[in-house]
LOTORTI-754869 format. One line per 10 residues: their letters; for each residue x, y, z of N, C-alpha, C. Coordinates in Angstrom, 2 decimals, decimal comma, padded with zeros to 5 digits. Each point is the difference from the previous one (the first is absolute). Layout:
residues N
A> X Y Z X Y Z X Y Z; ...
END
This chain:
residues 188
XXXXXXXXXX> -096,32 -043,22 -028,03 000,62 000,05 001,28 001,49 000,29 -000,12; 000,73 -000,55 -001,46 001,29 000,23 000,21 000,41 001,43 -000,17; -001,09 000,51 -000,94 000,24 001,58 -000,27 -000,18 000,70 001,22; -000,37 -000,37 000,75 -000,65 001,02 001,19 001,55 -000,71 001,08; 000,20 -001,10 000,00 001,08 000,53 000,79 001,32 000,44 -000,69; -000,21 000,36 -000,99 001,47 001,02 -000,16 -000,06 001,46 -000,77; -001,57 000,26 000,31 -000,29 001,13 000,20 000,37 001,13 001,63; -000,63 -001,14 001,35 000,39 000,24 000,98 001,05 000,94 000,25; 001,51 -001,33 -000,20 001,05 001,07 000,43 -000,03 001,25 -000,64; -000,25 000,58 -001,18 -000,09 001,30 -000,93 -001,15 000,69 001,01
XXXXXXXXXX> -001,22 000,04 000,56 -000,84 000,47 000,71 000,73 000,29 001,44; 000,47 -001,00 000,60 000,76 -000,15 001,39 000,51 001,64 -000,50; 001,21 -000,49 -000,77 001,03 001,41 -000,03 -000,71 001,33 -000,37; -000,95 -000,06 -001,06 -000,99 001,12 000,00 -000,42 000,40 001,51; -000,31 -000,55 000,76 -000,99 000,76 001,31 001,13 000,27 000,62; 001,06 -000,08 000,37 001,28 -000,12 000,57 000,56 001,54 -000,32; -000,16 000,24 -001,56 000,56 001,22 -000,24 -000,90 000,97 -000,39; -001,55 -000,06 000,34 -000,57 000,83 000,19 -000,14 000,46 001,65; 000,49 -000,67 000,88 000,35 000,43 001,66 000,84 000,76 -000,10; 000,77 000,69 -001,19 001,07 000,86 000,15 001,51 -000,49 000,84
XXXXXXXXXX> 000,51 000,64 -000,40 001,21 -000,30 000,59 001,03 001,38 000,79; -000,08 -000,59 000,84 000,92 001,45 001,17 001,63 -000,01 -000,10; 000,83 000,88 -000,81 001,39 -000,11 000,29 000,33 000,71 001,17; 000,68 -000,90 000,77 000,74 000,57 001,19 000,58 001,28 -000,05; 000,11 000,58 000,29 000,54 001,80 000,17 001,37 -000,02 000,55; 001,14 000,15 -000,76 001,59 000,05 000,90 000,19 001,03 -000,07; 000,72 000,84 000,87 000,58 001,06 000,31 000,83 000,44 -001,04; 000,56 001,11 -000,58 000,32 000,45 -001,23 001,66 -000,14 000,27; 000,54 000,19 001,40 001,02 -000,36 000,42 000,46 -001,27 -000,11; -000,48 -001,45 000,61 -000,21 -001,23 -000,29 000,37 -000,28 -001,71
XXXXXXXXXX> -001,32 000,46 -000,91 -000,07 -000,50 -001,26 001,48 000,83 -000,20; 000,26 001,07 000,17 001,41 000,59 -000,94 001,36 -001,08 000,36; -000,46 -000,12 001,18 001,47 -001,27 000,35 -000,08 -000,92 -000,09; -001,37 -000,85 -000,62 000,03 -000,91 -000,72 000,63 000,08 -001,62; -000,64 000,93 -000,38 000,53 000,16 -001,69 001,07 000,21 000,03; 000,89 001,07 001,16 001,27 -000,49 000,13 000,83 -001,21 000,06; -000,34 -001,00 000,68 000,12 -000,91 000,18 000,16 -000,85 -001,52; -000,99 000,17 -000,70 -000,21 -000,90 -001,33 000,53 000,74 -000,89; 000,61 000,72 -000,01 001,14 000,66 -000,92 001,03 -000,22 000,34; 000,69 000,06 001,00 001,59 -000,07 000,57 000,15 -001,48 -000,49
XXXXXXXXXX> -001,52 -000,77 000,09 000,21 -001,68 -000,08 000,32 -000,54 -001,28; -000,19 000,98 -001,15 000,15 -000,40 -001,70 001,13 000,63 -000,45; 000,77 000,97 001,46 001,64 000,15 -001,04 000,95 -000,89 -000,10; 000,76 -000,36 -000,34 001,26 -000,33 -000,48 001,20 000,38 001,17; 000,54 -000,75 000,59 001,11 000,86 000,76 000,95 -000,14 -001,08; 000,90 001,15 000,57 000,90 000,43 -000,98 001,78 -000,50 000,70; 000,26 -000,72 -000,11 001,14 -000,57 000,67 001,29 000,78 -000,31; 001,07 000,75 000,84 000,62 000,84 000,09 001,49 -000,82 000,41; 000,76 -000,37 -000,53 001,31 -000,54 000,47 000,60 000,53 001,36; 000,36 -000,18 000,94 000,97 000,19 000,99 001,22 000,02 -000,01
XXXXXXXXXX> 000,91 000,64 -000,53 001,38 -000,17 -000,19 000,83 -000,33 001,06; 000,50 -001,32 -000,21 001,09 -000,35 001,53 001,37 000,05 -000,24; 000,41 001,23 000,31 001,14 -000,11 -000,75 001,28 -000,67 000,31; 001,23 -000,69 -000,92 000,58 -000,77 -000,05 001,35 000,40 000,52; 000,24 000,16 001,40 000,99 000,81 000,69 001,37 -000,63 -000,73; -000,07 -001,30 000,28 001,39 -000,26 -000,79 000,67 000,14 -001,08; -001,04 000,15 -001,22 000,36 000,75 -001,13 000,54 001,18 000,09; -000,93 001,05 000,74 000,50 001,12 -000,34 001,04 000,45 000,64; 000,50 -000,92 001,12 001,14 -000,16 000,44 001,11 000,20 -000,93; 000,23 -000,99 -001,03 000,25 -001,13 -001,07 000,34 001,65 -000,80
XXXXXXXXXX> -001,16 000,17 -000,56 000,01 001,29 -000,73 000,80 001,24 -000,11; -000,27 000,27 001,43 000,74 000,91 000,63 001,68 -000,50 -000,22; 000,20 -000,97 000,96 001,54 -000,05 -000,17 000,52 -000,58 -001,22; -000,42 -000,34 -001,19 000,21 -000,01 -001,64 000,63 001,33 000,02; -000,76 001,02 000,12 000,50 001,36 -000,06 000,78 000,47 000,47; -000,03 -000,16 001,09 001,06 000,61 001,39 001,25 -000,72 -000,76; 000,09 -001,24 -000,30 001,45 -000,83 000,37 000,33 000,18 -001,53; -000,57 000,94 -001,17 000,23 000,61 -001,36 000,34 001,21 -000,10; 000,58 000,36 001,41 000,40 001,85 000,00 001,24 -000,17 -000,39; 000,49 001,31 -000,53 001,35 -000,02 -000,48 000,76 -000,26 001,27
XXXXXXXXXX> 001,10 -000,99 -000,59 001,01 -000,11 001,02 001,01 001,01 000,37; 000,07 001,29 -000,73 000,47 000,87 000,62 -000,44 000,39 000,93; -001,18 000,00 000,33 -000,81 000,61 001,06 000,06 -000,58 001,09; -000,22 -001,80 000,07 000,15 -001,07 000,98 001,61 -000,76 000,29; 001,09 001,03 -001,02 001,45 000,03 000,68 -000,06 001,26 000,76; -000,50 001,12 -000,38 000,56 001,11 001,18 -001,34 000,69 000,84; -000,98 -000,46 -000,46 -001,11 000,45 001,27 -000,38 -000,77 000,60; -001,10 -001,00 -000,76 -000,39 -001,13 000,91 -000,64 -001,02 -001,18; -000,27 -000,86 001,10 -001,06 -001,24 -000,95 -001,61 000,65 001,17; -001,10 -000,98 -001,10 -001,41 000,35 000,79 -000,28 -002,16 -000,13
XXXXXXXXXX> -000,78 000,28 001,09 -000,47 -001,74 -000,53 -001,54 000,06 000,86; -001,26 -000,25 -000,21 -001,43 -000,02 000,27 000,11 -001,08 000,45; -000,42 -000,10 001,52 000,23 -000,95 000,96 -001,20 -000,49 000,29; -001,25 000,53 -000,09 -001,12 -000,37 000,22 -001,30 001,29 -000,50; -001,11 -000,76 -000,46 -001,06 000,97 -000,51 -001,12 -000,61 000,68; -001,08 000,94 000,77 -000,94 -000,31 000,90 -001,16 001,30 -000,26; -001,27 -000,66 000,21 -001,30 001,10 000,33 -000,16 -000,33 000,70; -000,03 000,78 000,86 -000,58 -000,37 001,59 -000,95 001,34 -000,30; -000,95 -000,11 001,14 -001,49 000,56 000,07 000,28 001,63 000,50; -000,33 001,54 -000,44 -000,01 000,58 000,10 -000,39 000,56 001,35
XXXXXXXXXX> 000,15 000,96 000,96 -000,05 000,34 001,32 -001,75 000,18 -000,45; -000,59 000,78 -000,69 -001,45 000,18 -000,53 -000,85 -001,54 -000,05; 000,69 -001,12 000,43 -000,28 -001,53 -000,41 -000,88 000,14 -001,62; -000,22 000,81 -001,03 -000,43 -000,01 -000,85 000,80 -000,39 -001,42; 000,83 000,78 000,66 001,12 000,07 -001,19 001,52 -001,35 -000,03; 000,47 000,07 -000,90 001,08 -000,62 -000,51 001,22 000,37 000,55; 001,17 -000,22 000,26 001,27 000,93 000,14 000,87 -001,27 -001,22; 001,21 000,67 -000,84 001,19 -000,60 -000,76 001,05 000,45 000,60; 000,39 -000,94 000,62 001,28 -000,03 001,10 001,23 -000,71 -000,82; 001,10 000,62 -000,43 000,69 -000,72 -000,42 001,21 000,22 000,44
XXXXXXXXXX> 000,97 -000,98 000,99 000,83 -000,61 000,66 001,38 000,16 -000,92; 001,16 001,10 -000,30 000,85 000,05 -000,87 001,48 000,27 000,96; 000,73 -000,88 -000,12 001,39 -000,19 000,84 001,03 000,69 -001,16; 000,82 000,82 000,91 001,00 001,02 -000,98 001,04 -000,54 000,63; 001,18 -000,43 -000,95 001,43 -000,38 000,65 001,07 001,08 -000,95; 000,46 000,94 001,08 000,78 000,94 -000,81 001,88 -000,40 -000,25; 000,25 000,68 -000,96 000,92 -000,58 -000,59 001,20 -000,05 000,84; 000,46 001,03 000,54 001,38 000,27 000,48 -000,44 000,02 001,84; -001,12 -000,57 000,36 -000,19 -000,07 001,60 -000,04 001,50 000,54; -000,77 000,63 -000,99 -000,17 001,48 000,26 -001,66 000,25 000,51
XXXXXXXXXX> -000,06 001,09 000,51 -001,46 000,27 000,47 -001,17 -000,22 -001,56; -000,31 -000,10 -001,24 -000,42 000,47 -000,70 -001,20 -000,41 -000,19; -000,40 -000,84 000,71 -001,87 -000,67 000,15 -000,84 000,94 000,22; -000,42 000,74 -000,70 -000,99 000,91 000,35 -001,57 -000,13 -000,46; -000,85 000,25 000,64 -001,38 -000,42 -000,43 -000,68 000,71 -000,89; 000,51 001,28 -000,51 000,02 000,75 -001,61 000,48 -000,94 -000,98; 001,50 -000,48 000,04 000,31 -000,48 -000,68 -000,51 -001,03 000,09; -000,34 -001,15 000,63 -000,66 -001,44 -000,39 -001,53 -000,14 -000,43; -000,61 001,41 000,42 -001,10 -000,07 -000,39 -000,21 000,47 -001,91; 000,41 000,97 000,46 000,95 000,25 -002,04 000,54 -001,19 -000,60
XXXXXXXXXX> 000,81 -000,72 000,18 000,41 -001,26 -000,87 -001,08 -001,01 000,21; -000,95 -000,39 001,07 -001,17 -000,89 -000,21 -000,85 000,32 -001,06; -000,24 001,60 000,18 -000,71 000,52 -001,21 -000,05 -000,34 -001,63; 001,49 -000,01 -000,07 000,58 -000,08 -001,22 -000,18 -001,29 000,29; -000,11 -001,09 000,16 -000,14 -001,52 -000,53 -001,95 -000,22 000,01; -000,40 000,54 001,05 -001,41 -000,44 -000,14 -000,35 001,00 -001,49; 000,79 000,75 -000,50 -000,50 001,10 -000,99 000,35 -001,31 -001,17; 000,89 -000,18 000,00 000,97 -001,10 -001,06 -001,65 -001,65 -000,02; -000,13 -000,14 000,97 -000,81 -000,87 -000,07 -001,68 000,56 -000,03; -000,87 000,96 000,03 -000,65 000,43 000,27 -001,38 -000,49 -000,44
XXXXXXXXXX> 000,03 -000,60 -000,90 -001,29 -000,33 -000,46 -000,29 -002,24 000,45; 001,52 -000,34 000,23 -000,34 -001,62 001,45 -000,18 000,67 000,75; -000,04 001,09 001,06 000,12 000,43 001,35 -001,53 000,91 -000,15; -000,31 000,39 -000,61 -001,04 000,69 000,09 -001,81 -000,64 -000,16; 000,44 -000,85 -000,66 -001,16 -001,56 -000,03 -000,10 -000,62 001,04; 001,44 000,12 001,52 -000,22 -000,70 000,46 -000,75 000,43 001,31; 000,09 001,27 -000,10 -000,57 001,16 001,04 -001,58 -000,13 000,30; -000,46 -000,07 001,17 -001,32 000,21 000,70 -001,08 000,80 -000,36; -000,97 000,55 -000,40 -000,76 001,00 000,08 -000,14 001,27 000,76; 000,37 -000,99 001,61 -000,09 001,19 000,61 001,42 000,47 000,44
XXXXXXXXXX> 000,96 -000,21 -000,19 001,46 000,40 000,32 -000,02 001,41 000,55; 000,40 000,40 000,49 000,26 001,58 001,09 000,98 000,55 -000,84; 001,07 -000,59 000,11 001,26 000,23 000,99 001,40 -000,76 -000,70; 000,68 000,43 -000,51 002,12 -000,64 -000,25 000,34 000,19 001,19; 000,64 -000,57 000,59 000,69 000,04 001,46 001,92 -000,62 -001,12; 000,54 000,63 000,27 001,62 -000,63 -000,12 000,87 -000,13 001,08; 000,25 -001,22 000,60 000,42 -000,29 001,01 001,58 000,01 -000,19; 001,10 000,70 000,32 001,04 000,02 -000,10 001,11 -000,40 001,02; 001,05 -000,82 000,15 000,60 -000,58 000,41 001,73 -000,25 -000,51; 000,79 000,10 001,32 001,58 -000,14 -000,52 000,32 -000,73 000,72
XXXXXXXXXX> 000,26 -001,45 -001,17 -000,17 -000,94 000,70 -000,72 -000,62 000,66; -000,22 -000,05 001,16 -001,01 -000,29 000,94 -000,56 000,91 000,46; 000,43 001,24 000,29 -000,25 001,06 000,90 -000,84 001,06 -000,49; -000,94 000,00 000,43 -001,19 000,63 -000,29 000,30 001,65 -000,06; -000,49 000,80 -001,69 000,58 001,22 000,24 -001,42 000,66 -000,28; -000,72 000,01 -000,42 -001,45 000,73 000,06 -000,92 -000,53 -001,39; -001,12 000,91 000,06 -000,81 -000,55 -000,97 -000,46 001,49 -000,69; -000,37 -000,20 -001,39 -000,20 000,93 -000,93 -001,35 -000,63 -000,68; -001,09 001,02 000,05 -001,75 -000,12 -000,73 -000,17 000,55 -001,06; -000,82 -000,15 -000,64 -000,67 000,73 -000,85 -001,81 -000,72 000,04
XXXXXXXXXX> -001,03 001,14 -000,58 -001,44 -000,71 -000,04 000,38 -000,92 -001,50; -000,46 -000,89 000,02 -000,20 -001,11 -000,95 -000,24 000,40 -001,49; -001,63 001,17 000,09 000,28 000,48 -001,25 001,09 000,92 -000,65; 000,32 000,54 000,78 001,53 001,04 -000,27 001,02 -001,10 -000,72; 000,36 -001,37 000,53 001,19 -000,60 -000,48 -000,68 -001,05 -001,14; -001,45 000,05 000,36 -001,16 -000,64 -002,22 000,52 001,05 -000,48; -000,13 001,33 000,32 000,09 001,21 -001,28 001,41 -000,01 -000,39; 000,80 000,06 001,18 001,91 000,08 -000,69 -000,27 -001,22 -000,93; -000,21 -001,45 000,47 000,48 -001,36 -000,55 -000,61 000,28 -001,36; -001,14 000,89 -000,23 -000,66 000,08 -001,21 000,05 000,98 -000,88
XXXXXXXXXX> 001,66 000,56 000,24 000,11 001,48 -000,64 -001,06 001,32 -000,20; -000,76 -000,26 001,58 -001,46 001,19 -000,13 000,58 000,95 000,40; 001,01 -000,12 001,11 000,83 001,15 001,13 001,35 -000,37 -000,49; 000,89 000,92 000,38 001,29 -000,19 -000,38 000,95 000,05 001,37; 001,09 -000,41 000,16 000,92 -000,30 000,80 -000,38 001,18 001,14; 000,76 001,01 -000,17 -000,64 001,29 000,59 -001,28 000,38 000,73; -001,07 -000,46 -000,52 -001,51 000,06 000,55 000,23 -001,06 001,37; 000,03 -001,49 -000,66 000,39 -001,06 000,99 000,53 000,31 001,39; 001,51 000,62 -000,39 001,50 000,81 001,00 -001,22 000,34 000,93; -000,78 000,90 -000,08 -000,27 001,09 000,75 -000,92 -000,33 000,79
XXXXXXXX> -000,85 -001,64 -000,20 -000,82 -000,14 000,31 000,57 -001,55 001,18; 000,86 -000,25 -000,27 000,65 -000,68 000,79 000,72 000,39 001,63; -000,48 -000,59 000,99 000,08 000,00 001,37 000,97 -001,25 000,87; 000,28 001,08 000,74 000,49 -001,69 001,18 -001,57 -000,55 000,76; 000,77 -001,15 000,69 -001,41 -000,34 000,69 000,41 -001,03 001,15; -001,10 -000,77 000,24 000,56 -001,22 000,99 000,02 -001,32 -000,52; 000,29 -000,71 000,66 -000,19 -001,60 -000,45 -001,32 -000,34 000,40; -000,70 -000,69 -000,83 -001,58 -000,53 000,10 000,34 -001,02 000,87
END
């Protein structure tokens, strides 16, 4: 008797799987976005840093440089001093803008603030610093905006596209290429 009941369950499952068995039928659409599904589910995300960059440094940076120009230059032309550095969000809302805020006090109370010239001597210090300032930059950056100022008084702004002033900062383009590619513009 004991053999026969544990023969049973082995018989049970025998007649069970001689009734055959019916797999449900899914749509070939369905099953593909399932297997999609169970693949996307066994990768790895790949975590990508966000760079926030550290406005006050490169503030910092900047005027290291600026306030290291020859003093011949800042007795009879001018001084530069970086008053503020900002990204604010591109008109495209996609993009980045590098807005940087540079106050010119000229030497002899003469007209000489010009937004060629301040955008040229910013150059030369973010060039001097280029590889802190360039770590600290966005992915998606547009845009240099150089905000120029005498004194207080707002005298215009000078652009360039972002990669144009990576390639100068990175000796890819040369002064000249840059020149030509440089524009006035507005305030963001």
């Amino acid at each position: 008797m004991k053999r026969f009941l544990q023969v049973v369950p082995v018989l049970f499952l025998a007649l069970l799987n001689a009734c055959g068995t019916v797999s449900p039928t899914v749509p070939g659409d369905i099953g593909t976005a399932v297997a999609q599904t169970q693949t996307a589910a066994v990768w790895t995300p790949t975590i990508s840093p966000t760079v926030d960059p550290n406005e006050q440094k490169i503030v910092e940076w900047l005027n290291a440089e600026l306030s290291a120009a020859d003093s011949l230059e800042q007795t009879l032309d001018a001084r530069y001093q970086a008053v503020d550095v900002s990204f604010p969000i591109a008109a495209n809302g996609s993009t980045i803008l590098f807005r940087v805020d540079v106050r010119c006090e000229c030497a002899s109370y003469t007209a000489c603030c010009m937004p060629e010239r301040t955008f040229v001597v910013t150059m030369w210090a973010m060039k001097k610093r280029q590889e802190k300032i360039l770590e600290q930059m966005p992915g998606n950056l547009s845009e240099l905006k150089v905000v120029c100022f005498d004194r207080l008084n707002y005298v215009g702004v000078m652009s360039a596209w972002w990669p144009d002033v990576r390639s100068y900062m990175l000796d890819q383009i040369n002064g000249s290429q840059l020149g030509s590619r440089v524009f006035r513009s507005t305030i963001p």
